[in-house]
Structures are given as structure tokens and as C-alpha cells.
C-alpha positions, 0 to 999 in steps of 0.5 A: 817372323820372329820378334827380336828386342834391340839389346838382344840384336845387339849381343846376337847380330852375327847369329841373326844375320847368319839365319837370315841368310842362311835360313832366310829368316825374318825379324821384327826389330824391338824398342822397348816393346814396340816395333821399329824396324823389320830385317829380310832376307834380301832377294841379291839377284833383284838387288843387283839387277836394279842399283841406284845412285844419289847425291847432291850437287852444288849448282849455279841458277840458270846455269846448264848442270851436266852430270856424267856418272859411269853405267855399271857393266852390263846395266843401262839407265832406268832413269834420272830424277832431280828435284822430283822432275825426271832429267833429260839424259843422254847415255853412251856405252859406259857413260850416262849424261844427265843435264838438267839447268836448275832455276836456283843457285844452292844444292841441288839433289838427284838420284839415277837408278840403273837396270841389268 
């Protein structure tokens, strides 16, 4: 794994992105000498095979929530988690529905993961 400073990333990141790749090279990213950051290689087929969603809603307390978001062709629901609790949810052929009545009017955050 190569070391690479920030300001050499910068001047060369077409370069750098190209082995990666192409080569499938690895980086340490530095900052003044000390790691901060690590770039890999993605693996695209696993990438694409689980995506993931999140967002942030405005809610209403005690007021039922229900959150449909559009299921990617040929992906199902893995899962839904809002405020650190799994959600109930409901999926139909290219729909998922998660509903969830949150206890307090404000935002509320939520992430759904999707699996090929």
C-alpha cells in the first residue's frame, strides 16, 4: 500500500484513480505525515449488489409516519432502521413501505439497505 501526501493527491488524482482502478492499487492518504485517510479499490459487483438509502424526515409525535421509496429493479428490502430501531415495513413489486409512529414531533432519521 503506497503512502500518498494530500497535496501530491491533489496534482496527480486522475493518475491515482486510474492505478486504482486499473491496477487496483492501494493508498494511504497523508497530512502532514500522519495517516488520515485509506483509498481501495471498490469491489463494484458487491457494491451494487447491496445499496443503501438514507435520509431525514420531518415527523408529527404520535402520528403514523409511512415512507415508500421505490425498490431497485431486481433488489429486495434488506432492511429498515429509523432512530436506531428496525422499522416495520411492508414491500410490494417495486415498492417498499416503511412506517414507523415516531414519539416526537421534529426529524427524524432513517436508512434502508436494499440486497440483489
Amino acid at each position: 500500500m503506497g503512502l500518498i501526501g494530500v497535496r501530491e493527491l491533489r496534482e496527480q488524482t486522475s493518475e491515482v484513480i486510474r492505478r486504482v482502478r486499473e491496477e487496483r492499487a492501494e493508498y494511504v492518504v497523508t497530512y502532514q505525515g500522519r495517516p488520515v485517510a485509506v483509498i481501495l479499490p471498490l469491489d463494484t459487483e458487491e457494491a451494487e449488489a447491496e445499496m443503501v438509502r438514507a435520509g431525514k424526515s420531518a415527523v408529527v409525535g404520535e402520528d403514523p409516519y409511512p415512507l415508500t421509496i421505490h425498490v431497485p429493479s431486481g433488489s429486495h428490502l434488506k432492511s429498515a432502521i429509523r432512530g436506531g430501531e428496525k422499522a416495520e415495513t411492508t414491500t410490494r413489486p417495486e415498492t417498499a413501505t416503511v412506517r414507523f409512529v415516531p414519539t416526537e414531533t421534529g426529524t427524524t432519521a432513517w436508512i434502508v439497505a436494499f440486497k440483489r
